[in-house]
PyMOL CGO cylinders between C-alpha atoms (Angstrom):
from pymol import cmd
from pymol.cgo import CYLINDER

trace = [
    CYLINDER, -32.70, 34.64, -4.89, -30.41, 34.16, -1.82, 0.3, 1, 1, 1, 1, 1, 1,
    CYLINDER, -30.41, 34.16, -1.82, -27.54, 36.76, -2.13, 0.3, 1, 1, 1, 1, 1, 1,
    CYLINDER, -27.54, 36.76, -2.13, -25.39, 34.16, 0.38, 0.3, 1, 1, 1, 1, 1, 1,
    CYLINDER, -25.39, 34.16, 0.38, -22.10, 32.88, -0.78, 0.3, 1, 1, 1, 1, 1, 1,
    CYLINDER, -22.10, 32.88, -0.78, -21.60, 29.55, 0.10, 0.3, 1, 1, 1, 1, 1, 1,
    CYLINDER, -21.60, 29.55, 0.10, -17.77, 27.54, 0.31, 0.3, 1, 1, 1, 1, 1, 1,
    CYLINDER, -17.77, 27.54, 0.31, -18.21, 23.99, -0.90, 0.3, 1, 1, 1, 1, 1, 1,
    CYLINDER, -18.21, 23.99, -0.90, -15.17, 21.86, 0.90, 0.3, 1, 1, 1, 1, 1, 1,
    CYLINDER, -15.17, 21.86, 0.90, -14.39, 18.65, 1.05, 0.3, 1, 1, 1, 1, 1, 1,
    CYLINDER, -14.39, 18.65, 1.05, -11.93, 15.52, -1.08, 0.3, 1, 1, 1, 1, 1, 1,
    CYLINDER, -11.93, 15.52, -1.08, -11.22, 16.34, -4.80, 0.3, 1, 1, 1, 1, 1, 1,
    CYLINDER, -11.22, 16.34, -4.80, -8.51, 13.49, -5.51, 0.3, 1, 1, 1, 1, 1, 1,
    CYLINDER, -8.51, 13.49, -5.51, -10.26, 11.30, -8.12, 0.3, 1, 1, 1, 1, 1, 1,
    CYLINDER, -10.26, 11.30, -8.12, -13.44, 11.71, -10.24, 0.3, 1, 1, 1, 1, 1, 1,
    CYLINDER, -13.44, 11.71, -10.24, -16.06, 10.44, -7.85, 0.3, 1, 1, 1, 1, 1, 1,
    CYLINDER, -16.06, 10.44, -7.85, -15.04, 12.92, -5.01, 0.3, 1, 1, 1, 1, 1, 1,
    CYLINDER, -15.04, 12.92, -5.01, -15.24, 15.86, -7.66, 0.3, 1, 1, 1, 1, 1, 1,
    CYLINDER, -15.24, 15.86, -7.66, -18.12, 14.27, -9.04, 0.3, 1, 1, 1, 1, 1, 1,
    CYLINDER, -18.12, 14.27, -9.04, -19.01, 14.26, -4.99, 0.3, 1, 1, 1, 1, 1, 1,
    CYLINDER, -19.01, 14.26, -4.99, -18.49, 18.06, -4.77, 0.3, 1, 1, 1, 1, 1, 1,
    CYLINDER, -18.49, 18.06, -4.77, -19.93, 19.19, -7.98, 0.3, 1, 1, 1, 1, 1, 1,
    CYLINDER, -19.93, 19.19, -7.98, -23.31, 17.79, -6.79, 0.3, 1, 1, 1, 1, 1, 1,
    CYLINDER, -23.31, 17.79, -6.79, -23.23, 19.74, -3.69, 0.3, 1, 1, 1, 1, 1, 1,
    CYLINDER, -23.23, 19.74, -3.69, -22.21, 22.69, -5.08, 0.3, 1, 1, 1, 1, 1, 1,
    CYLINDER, -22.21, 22.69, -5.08, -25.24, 22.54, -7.74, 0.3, 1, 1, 1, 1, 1, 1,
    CYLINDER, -25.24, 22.54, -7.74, -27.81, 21.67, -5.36, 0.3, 1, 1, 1, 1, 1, 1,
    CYLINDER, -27.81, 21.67, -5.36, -27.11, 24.45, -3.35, 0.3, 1, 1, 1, 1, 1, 1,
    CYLINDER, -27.11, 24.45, -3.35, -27.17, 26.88, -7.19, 0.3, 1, 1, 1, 1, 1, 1,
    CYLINDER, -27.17, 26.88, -7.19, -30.25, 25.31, -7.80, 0.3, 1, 1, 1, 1, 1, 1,
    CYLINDER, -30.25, 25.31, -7.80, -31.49, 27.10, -4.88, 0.3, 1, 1, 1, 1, 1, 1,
    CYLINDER, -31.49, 27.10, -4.88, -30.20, 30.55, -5.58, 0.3, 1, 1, 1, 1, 1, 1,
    CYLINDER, -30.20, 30.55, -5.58, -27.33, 30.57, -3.43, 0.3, 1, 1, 1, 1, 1, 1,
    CYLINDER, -27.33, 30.57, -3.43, -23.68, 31.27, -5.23, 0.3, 1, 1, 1, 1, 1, 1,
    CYLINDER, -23.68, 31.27, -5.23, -20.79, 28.56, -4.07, 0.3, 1, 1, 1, 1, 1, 1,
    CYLINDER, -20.79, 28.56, -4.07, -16.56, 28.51, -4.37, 0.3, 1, 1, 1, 1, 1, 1,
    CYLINDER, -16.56, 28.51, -4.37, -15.74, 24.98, -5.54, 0.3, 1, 1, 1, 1, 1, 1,
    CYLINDER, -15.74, 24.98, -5.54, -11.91, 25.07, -5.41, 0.3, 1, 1, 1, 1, 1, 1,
    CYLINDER, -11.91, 25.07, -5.41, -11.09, 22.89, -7.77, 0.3, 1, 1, 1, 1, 1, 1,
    CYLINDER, -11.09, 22.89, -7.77, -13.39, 24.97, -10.64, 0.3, 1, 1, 1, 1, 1, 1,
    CYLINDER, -13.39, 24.97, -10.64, -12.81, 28.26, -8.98, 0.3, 1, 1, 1, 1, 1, 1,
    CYLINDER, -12.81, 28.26, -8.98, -10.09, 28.32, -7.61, 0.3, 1, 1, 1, 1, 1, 1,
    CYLINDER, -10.09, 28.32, -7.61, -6.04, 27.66, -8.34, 0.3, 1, 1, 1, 1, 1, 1,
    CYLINDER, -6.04, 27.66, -8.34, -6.06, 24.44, -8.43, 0.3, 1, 1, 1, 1, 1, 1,
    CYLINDER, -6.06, 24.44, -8.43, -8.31, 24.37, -12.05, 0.3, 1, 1, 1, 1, 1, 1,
    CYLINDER, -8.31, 24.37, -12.05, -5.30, 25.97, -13.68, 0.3, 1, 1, 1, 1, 1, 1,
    CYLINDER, -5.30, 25.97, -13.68, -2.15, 25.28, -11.72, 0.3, 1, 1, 1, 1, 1, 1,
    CYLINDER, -2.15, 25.28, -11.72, -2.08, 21.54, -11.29, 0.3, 1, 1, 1, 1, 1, 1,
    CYLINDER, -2.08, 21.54, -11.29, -2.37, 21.43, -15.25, 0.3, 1, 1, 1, 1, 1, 1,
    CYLINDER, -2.37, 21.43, -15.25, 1.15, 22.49, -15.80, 0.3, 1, 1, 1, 1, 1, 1,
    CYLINDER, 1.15, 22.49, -15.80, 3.01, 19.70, -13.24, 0.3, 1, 1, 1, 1, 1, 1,
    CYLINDER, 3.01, 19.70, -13.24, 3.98, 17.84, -16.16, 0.3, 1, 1, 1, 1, 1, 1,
    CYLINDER, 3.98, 17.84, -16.16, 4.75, 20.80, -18.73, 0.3, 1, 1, 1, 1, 1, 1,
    CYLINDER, 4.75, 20.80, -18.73, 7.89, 23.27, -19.26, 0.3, 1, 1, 1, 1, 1, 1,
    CYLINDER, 7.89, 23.27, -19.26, 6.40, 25.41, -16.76, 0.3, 1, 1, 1, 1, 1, 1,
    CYLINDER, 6.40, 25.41, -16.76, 6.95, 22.33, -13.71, 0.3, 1, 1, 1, 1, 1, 1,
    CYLINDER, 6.95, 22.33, -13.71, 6.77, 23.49, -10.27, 0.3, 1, 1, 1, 1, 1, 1,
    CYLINDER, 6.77, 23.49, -10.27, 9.89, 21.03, -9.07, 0.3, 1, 1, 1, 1, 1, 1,
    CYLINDER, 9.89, 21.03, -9.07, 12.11, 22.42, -11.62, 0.3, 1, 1, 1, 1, 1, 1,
    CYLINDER, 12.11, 22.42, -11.62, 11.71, 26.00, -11.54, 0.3, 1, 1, 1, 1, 1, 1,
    CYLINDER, 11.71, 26.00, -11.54, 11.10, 25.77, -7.63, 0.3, 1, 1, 1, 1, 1, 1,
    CYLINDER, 11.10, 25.77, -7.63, 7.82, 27.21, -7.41, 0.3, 1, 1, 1, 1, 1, 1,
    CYLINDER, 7.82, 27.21, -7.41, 5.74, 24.38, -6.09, 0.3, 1, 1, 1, 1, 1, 1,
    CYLINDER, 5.74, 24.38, -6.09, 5.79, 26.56, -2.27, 0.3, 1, 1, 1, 1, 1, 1,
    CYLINDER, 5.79, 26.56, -2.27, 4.66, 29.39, -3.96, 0.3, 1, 1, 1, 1, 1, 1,
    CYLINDER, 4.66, 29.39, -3.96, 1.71, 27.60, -5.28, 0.3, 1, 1, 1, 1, 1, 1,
    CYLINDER, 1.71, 27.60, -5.28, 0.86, 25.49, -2.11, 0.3, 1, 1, 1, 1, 1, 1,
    CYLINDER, 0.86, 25.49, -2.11, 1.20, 29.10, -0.69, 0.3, 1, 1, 1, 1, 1, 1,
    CYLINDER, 1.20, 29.10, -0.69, -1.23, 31.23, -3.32, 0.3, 1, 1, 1, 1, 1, 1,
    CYLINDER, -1.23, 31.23, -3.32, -3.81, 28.13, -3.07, 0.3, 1, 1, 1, 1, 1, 1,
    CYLINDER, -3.81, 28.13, -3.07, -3.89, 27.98, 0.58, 0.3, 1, 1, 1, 1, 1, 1,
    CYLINDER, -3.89, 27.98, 0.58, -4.21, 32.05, 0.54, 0.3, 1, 1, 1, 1, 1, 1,
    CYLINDER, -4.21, 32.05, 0.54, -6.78, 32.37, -1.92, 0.3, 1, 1, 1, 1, 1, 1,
    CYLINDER, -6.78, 32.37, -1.92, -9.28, 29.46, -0.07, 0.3, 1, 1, 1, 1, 1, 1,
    CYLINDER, -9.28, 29.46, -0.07, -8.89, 31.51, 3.56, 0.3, 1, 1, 1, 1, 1, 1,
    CYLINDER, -8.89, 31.51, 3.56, -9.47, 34.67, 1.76, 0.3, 1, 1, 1, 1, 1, 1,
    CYLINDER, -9.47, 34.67, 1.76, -12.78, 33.34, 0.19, 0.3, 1, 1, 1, 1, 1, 1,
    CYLINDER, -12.78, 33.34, 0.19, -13.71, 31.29, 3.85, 0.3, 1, 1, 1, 1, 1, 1,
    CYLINDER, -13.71, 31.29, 3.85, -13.25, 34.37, 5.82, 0.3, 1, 1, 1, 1, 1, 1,
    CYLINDER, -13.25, 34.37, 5.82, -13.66, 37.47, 3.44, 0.3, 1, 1, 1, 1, 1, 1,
    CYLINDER, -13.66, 37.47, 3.44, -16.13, 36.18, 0.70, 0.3, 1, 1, 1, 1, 1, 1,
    CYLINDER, -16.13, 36.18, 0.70, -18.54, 33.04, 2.13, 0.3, 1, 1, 1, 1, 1, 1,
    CYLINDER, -18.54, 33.04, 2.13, -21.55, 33.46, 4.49, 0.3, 1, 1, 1, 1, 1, 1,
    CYLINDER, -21.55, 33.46, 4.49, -21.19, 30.01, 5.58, 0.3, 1, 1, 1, 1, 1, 1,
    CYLINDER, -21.19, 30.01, 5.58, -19.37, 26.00, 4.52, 0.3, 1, 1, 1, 1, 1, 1,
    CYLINDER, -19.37, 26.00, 4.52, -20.62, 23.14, 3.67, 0.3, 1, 1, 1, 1, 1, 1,
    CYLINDER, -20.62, 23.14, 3.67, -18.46, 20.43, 4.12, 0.3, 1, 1, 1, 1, 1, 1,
    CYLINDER, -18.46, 20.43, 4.12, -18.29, 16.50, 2.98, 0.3, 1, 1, 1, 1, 1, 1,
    CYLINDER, -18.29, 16.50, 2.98, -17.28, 14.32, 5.10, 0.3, 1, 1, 1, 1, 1, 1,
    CYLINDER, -17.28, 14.32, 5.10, -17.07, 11.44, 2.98, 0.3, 1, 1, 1, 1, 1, 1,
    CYLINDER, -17.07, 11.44, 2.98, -14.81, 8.59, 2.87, 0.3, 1, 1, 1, 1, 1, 1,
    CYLINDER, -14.81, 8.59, 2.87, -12.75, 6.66, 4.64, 0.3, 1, 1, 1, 1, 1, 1,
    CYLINDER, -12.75, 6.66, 4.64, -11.46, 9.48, 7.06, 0.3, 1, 1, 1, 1, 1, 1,
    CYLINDER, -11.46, 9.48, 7.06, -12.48, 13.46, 6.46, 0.3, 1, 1, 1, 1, 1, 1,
    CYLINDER, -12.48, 13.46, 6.46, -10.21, 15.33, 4.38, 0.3, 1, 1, 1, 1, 1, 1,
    CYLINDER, -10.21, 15.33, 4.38, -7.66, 16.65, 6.29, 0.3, 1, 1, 1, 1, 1, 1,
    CYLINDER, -7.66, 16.65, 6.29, -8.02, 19.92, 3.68, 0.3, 1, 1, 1, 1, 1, 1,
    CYLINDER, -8.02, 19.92, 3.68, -11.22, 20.49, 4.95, 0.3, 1, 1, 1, 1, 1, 1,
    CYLINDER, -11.22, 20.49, 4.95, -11.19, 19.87, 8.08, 0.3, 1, 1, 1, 1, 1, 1,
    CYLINDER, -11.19, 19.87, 8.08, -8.40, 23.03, 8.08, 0.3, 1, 1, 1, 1, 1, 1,
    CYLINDER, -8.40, 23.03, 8.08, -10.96, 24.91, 6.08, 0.3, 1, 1, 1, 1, 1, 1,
    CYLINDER, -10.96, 24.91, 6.08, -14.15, 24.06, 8.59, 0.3, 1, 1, 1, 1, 1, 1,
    CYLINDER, -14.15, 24.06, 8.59, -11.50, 25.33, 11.46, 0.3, 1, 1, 1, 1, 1, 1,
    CYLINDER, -11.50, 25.33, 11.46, -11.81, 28.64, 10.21, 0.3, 1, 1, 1, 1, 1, 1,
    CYLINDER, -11.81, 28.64, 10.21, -15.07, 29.03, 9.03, 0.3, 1, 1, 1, 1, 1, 1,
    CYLINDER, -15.07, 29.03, 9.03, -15.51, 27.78, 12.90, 0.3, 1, 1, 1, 1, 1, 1,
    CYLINDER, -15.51, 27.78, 12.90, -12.53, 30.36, 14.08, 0.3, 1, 1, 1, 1, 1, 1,
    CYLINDER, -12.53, 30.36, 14.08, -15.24, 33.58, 12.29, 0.3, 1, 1, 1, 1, 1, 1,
    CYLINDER, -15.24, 33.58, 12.29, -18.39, 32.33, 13.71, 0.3, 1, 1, 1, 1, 1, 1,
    CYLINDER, -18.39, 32.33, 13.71, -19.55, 31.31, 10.30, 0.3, 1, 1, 1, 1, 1, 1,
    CYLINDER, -19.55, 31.31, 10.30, -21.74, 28.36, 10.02, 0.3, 1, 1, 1, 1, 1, 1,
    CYLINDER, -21.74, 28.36, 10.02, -20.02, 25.08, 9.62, 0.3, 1, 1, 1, 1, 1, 1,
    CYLINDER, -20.02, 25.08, 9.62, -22.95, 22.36, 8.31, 0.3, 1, 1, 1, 1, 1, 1,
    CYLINDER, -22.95, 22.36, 8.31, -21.62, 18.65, 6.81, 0.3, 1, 1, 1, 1, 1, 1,
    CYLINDER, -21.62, 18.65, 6.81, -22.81, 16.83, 4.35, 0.3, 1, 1, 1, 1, 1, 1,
    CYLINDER, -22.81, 16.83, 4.35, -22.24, 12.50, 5.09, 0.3, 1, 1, 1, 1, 1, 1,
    CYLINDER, -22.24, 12.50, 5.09, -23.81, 9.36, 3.29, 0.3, 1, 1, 1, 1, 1, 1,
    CYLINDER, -23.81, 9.36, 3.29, -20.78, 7.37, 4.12, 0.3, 1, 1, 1, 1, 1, 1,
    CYLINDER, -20.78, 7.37, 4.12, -21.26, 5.21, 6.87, 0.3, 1, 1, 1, 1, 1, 1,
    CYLINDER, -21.26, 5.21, 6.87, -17.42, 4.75, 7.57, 0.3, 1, 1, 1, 1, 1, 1,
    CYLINDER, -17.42, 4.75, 7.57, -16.10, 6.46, 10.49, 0.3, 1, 1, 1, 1, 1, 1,
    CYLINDER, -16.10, 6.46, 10.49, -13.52, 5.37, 12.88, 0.3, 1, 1, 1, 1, 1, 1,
    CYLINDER, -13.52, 5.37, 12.88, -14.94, 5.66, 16.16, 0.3, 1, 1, 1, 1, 1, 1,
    CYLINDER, -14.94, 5.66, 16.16, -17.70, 2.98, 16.07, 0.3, 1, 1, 1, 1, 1, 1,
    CYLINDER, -17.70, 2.98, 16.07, -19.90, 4.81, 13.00, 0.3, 1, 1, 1, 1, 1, 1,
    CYLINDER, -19.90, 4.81, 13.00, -19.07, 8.35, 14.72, 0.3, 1, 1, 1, 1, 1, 1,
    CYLINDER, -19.07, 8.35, 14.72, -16.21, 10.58, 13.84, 0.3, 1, 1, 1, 1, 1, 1,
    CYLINDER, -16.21, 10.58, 13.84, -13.74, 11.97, 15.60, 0.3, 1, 1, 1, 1, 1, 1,
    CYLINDER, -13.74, 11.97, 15.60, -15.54, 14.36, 18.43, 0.3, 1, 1, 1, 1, 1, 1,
    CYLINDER, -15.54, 14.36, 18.43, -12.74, 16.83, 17.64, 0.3, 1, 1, 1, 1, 1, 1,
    CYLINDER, -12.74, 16.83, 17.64, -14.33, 17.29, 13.99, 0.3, 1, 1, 1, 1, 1, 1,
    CYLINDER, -14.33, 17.29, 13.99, -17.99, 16.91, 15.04, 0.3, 1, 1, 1, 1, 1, 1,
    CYLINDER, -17.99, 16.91, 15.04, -17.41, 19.68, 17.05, 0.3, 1, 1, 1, 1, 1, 1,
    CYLINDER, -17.41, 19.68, 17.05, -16.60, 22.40, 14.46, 0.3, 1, 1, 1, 1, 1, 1,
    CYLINDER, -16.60, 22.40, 14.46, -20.64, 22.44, 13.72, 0.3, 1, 1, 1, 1, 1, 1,
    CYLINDER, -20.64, 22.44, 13.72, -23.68, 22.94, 16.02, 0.3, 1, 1, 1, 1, 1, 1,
    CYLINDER, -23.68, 22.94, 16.02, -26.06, 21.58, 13.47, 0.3, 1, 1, 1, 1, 1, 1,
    CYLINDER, -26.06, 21.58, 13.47, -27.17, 17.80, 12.63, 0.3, 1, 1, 1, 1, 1, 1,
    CYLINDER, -27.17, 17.80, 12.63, -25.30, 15.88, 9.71, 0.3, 1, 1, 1, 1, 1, 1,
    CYLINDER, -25.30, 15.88, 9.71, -27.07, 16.71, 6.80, 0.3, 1, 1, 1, 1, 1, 1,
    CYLINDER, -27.07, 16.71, 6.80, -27.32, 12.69, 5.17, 0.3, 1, 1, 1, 1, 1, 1,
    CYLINDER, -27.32, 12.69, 5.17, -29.67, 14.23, 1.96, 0.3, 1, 1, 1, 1, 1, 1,
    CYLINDER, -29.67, 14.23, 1.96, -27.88, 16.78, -0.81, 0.3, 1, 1, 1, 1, 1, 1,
    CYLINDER, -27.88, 16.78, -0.81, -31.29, 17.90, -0.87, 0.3, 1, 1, 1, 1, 1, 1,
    CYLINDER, -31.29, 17.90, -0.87, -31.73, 18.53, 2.44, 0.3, 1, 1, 1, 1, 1, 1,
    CYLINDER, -31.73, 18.53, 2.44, -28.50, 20.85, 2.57, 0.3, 1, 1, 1, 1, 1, 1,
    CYLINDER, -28.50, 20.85, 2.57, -30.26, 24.24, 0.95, 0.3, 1, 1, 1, 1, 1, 1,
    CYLINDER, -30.26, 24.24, 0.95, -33.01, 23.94, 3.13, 0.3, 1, 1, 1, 1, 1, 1,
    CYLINDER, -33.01, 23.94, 3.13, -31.13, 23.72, 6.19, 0.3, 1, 1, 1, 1, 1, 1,
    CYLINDER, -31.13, 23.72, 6.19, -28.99, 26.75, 5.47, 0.3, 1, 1, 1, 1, 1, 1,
    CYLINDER, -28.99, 26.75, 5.47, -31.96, 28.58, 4.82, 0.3, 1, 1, 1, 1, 1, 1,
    CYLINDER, -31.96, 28.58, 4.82, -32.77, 27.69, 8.27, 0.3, 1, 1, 1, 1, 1, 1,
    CYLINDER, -32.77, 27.69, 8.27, -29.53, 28.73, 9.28, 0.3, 1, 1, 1, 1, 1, 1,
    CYLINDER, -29.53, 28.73, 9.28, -29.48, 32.08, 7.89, 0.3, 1, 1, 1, 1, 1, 1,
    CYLINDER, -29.48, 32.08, 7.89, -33.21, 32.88, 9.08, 0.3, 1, 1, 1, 1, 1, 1,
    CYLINDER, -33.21, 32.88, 9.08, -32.10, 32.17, 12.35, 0.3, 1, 1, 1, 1, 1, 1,
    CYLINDER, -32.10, 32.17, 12.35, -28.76, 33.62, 12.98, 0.3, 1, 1, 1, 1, 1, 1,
    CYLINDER, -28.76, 33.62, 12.98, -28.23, 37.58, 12.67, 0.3, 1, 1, 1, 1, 1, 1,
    CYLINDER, -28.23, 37.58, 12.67, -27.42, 39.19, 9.64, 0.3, 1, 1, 1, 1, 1, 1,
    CYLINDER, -27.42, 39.19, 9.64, -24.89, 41.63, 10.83, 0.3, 1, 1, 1, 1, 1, 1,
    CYLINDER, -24.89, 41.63, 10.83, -21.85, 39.13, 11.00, 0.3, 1, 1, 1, 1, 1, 1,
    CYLINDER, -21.85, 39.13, 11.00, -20.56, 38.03, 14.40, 0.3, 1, 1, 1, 1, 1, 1,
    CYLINDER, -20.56, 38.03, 14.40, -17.35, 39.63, 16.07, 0.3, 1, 1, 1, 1, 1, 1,
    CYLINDER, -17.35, 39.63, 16.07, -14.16, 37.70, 15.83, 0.3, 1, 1, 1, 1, 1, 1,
    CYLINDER, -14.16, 37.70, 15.83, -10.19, 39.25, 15.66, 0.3, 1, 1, 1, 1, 1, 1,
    CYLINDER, -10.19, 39.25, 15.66, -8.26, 37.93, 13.09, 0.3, 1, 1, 1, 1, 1, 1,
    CYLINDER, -8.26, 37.93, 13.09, -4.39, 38.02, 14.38, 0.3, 1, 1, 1, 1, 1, 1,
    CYLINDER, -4.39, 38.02, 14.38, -1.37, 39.16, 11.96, 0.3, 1, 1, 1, 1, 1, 1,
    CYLINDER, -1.37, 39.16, 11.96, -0.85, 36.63, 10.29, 0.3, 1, 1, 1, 1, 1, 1,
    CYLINDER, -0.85, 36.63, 10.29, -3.99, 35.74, 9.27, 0.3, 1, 1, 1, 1, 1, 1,
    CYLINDER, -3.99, 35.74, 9.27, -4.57, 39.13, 7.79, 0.3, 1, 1, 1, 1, 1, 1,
    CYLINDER, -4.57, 39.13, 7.79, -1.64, 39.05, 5.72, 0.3, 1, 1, 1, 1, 1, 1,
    CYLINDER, -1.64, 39.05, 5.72, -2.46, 35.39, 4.38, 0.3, 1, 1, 1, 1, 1, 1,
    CYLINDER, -2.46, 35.39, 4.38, -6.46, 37.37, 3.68, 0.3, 1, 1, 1, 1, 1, 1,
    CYLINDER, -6.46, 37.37, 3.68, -4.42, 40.69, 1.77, 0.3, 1, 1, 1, 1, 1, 1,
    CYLINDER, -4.42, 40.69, 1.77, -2.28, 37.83, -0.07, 0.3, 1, 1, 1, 1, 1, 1,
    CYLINDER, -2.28, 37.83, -0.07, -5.66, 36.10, -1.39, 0.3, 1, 1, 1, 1, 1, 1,
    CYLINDER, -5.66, 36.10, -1.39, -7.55, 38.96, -2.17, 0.3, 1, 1, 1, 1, 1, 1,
    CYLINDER, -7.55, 38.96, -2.17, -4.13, 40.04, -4.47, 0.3, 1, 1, 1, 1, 1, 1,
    CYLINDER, -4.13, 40.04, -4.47, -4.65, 36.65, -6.03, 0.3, 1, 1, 1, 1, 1, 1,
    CYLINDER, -4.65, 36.65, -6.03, -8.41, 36.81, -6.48, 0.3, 1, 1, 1, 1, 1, 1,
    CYLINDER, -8.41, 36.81, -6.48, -8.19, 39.89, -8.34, 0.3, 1, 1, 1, 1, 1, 1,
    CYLINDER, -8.19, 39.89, -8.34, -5.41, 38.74, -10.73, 0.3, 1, 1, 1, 1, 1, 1,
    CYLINDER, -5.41, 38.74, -10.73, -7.60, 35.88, -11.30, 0.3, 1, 1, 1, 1, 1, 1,
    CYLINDER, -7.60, 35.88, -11.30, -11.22, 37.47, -12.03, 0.3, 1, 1, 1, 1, 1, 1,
    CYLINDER, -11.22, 37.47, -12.03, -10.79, 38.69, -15.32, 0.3, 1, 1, 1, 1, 1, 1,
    CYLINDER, -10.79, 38.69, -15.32, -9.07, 35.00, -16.38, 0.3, 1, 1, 1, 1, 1, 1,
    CYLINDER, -9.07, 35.00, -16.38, -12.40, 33.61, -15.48, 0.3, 1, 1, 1, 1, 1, 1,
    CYLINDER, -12.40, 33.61, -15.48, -14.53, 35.07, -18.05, 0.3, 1, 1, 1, 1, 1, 1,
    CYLINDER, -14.53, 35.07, -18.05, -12.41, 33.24, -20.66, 0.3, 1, 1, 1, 1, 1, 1,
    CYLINDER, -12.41, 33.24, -20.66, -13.71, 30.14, -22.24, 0.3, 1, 1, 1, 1, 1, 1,
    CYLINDER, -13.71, 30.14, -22.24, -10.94, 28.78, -23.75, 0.3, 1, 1, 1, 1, 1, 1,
    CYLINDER, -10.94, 28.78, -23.75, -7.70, 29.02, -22.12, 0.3, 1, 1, 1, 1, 1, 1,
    CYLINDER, -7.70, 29.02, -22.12, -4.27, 28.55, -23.51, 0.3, 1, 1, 1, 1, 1, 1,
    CYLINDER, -4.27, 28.55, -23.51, -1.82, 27.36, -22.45, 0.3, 1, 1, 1, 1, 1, 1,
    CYLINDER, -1.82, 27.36, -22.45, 0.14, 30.53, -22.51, 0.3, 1, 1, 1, 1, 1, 1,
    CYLINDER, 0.14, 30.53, -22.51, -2.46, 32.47, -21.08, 0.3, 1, 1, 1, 1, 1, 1,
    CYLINDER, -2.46, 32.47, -21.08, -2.42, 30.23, -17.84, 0.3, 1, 1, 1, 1, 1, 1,
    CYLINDER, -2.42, 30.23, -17.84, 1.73, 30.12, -17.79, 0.3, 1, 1, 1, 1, 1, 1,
    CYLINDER, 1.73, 30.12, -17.79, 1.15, 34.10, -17.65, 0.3, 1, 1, 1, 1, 1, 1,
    CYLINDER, 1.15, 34.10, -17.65, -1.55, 33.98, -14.63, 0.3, 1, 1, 1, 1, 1, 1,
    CYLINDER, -1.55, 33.98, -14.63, 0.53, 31.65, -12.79, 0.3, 1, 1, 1, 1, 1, 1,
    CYLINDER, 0.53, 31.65, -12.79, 3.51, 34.03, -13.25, 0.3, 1, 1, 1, 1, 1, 1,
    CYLINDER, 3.51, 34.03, -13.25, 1.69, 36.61, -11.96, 0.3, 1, 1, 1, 1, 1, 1,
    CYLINDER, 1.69, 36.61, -11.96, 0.61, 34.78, -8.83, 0.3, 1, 1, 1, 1, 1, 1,
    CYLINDER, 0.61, 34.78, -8.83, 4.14, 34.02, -8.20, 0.3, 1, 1, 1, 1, 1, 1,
    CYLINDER, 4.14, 34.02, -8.20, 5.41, 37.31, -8.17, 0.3, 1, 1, 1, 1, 1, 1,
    CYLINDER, 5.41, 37.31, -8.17, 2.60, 38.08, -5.97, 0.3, 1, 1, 1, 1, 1, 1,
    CYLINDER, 2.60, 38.08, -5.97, 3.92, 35.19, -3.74, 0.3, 1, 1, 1, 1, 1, 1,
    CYLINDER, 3.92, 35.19, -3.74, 7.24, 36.45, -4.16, 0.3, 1, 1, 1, 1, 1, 1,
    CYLINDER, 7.24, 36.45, -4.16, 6.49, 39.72, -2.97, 0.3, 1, 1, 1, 1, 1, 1,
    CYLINDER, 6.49, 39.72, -2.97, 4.70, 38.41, 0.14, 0.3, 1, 1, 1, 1, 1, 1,
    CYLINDER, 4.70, 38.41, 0.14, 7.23, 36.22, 1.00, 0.3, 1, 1, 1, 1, 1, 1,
    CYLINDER, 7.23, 36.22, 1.00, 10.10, 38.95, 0.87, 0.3, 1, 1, 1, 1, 1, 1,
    CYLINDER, 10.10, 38.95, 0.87, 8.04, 40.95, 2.98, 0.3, 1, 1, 1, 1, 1, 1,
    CYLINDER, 8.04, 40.95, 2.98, 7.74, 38.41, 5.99, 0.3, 1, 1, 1, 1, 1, 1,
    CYLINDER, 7.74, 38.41, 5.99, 10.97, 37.77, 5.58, 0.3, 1, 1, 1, 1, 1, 1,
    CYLINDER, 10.97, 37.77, 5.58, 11.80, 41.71, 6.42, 0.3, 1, 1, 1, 1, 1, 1,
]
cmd.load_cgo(trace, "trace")
């Protein structure tokens, strides 16, 4: 059993890329290692529900808080929580979310490997060298090749984690997610969640954001 945590990023905007990122992330379970798939872990499972109910983001003006709890919570699991990312590079162009996530990851010295069986890509079949760059290891074209190379990885690199200095900023954006990942944790363990229940944890999370904010701010 690998005791690695493992960030799964990448395009969740219709079925197919979900569908795209649920296989990764279960490949890599299948092999014992743990993953964060944001949109079943993280905010975005419970937030994005309520756009179009009493509780809507425009008309109570919460829609920065949100934007700012989700993008909190995801750097708090990339830097804090994950060993390592694996991210898709599907479609057209990368997502531009990941691609801010795999800067990071790249930012902490933690592994950056990507997954691609799309054979678009704007620079003649290659991507943008400014992307490539984030990782030092091939483009994994196989989900099935991905656990096996991040086996590799981790055999190869130290486990004591690599120095890097995280500036002010950053830190307060980690303390922010943490806040937020805790509030969360016990919600998970519920099956069936009511409405109500999820009005209340995104209340929560906005006060949180709230709090943050008015401490910037002084």
């Amino acid at each position: 059993m690998n005791n690695q945590h493992i960030y799964c990023s990448g395009p969740l905007f219709c079925p197919e890329e979900i569908a795209g990122m649920q296989a990764i992330s279960q490949i890599l379970e299948q092999s014992g290692y743990t993953t964060f798939l944001p949109h079943r872990d993280g905010l975005e499972a419970y937030v994005l529900k309520l756009i179009h109910t009493p509780l809507n983001t425009q008309i109570l003006g919460i829609r920065d808080y949100i934007d700012q709890a989700i993008f909190a919570l995801d750097i708090y699991q990339i830097v804090r929580c994950c060993q390592a990312i694996v991210v898709n590079l599907n479609g057209r162009t990368p997502d531009e979310g990941a691609i801010v996530e795999a800067s990071i990851a790249f930012s902490c010295s933690k592994p950056v490997l990507f997954y691609k069986n799309d054979s678009r890509a704007p620079f003649y079949g290659r991507d943008n060298a400014m992307v490539l760059g984030l990782s030092c290891y091939p483009i994994e074209t196989d989900l099935n090749t991905i656990p096996k190379r991040l086996d590799h990885i981790f055999k190869q690199t130290s486990h004591t984690e690599a120095p890097y200095s995280l500036n002010g900023s950053l830190l307060k954006t980690i303390a922010l997610g943490e806040k937020i990942w805790k509030i969360m944790k016990p919600f998970h363990i519920i099956q069936r969640k009511t409405t109500q229940q999820i009005q209340h944890l995104v209340q929560q999370i906005i006060e949180s954001c709230e709090t943050f904010s008015d401490r910037i701010d002084h």
